[in-house]
C-alpha positions in Angstrom: 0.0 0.0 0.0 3.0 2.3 0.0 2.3 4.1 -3.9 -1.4 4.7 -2.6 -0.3 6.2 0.7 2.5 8.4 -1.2 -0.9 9.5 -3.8 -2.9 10.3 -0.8 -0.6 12.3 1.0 0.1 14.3 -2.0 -4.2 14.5 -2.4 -4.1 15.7 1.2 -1.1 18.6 0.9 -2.8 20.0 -2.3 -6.0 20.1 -1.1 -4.9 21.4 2.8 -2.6 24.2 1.6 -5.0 27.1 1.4 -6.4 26.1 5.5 -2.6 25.6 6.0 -1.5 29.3 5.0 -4.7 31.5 6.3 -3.9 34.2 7.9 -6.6 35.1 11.2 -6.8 38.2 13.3 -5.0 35.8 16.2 -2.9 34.1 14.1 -1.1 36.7 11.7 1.8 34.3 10.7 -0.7 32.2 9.5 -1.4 28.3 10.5 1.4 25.8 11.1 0.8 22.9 8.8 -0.7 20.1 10.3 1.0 16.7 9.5 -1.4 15.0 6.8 -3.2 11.4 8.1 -0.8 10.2 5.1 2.0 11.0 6.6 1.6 9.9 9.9 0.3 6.3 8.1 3.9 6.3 6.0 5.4 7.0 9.3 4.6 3.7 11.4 4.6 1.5 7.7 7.4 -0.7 7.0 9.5 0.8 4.5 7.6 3.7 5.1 11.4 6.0 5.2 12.0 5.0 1.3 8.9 6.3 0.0 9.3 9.6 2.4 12.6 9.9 1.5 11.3 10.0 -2.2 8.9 12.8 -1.8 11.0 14.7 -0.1 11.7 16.0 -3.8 8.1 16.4 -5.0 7.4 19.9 -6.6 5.2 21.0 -3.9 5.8 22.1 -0.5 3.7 20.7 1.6 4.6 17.5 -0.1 8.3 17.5 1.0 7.1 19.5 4.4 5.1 16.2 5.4 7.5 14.0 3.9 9.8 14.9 6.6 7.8 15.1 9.4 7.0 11.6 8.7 10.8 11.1 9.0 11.0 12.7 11.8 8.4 10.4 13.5 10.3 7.3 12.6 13.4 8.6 13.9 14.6 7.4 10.1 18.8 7.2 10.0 19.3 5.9 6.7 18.5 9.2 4.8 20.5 12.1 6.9 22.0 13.3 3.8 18.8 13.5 2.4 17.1 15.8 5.5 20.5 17.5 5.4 19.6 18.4 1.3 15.9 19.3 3.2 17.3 21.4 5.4 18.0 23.8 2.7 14.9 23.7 1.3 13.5 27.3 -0.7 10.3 26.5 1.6 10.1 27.5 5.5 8.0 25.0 6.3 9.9 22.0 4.8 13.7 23.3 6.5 11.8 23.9 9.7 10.8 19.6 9.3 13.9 19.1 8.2 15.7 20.2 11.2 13.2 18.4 13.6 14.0 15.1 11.8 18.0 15.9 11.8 17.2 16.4 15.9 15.5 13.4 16.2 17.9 11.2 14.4 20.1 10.9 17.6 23.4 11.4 15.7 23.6 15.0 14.5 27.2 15.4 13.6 29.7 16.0 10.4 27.4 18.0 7.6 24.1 17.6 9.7 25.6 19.6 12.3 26.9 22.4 10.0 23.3 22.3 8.3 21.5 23.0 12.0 24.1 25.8 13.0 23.5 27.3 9.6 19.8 26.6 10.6 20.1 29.2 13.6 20.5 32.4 11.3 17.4 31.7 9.2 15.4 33.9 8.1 12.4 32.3 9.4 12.1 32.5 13.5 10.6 28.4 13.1 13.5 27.4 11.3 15.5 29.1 13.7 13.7 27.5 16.5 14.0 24.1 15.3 17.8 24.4 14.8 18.4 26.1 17.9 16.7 22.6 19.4 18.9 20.5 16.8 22.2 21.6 18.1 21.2 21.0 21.6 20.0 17.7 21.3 23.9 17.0 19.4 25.2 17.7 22.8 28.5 18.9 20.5 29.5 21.7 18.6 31.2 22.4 15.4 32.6 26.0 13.9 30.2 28.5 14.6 27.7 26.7 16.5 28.0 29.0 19.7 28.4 31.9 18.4 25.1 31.4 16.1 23.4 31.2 19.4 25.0 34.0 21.4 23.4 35.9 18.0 19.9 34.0 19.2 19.9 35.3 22.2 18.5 38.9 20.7 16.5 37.4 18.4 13.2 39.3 17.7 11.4 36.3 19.2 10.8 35.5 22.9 10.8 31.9 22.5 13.8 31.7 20.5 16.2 33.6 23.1 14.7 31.1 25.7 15.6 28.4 23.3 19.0 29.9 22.2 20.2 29.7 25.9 18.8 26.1 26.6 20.4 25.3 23.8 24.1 26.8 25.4 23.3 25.5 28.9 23.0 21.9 27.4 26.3 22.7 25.3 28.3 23.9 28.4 29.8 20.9 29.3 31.5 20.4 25.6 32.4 23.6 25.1 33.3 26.4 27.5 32.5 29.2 25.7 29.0 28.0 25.8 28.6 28.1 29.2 29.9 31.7 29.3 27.9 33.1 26.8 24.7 33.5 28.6 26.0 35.4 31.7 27.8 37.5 28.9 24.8 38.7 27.4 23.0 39.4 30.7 25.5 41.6 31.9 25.5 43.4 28.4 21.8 43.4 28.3 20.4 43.8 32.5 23.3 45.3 34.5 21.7 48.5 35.5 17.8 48.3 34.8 17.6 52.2 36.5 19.8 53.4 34.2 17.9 55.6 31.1 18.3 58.5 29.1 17.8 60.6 31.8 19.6 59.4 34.7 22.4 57.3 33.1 25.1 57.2 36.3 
């Protein structure tokens, strides 16, 4: 049943896309896509990681976006260079799966490490996220890791600086200037909260 599950979860993305993107007066980033019922069938079915690996260069998003979630929910190892390929995806939503399945494949070194600290200057604060929670789960570091995150930590986005200092907490033990990092910035940032324009010493 694997061709028929691959045809319905491309039925499902093409027909889901336009609830997927609405925009809402409480929701102005729009919806996150919602894994398809495909998907999460191709996840659990044997063999299942061939055929997602497969879509994961269809010619629509959402395809290749639930193609790696399903990934991601096997915990599939045999196609890192693939998710790694993913990861640089022209589409948000497909580098921000991407990166979750990376993180979930238990072994994120080599180029799937480089991909998730690339990850962490994204332009897209989900992408971002999901990279800042990659590189922590590596529990190691490669060139610019840490200082990708000392960037995160003034991100525009609450939840990423929370994440972006998790994520160098967890590194700490591996390397030294992650552990540092944090107190760096709260110095820089909270030393003197009474300090202002007006009364500055």
């Amino acid at each position: 049943g694997l061709p028929e599950l691959a045809q319905d979860l491309r039925r499902e993305a093409l027909a889901s896309e336009p609830l997927a993107m609405a925009k809402t007066a409480d929701n102005a980033h729009g919806t996150n896509p919602t894994a398809t019922v495909a998907s999460q069938a191709l996840a659990v079915a044997a063999r299942g990681d061939s055929v997602a690996s497969d879509l994961l260069d269809d010619g629509h998003w959402l395809v290749r976006a639930a193609a790696a979630d399903a990934l991601a929910n096997m915990g599939a190892t045999t196609v890192t260079d693939r998710l790694v390929h993913s990861a640089d995806d022209e589409h948000w939503w497909v580098r921000r799966n991407a990166l979750e399945a990376l993180a979930r494949v238990g072994d994120l070194t080599g180029a799937a490490l480089e991909t998730a600290t690339r990850g962490i200057d994204d332009g897209d604060y989900r992408v971002r996220r999901n990279a800042a929670l990659a590189v922590r789960s590596a529990g190691q570091v490669t060139d610019g890791t840490v200082a990708a995150l000392e960037r995160m930590l003034r991100d525009d986005n609450r939840y990423n600086r929370f994440y972006a200092a998790n994520a160098l907490r967890h590194l700490a033990p591996v390397a030294s200037e992650a552990g540092t990092a944090p107190l760096d910035h709260l110095f820089t940032s909270r030393w003197c909260p009474l300090t202002n324009a007006e009364d500055r010493y």
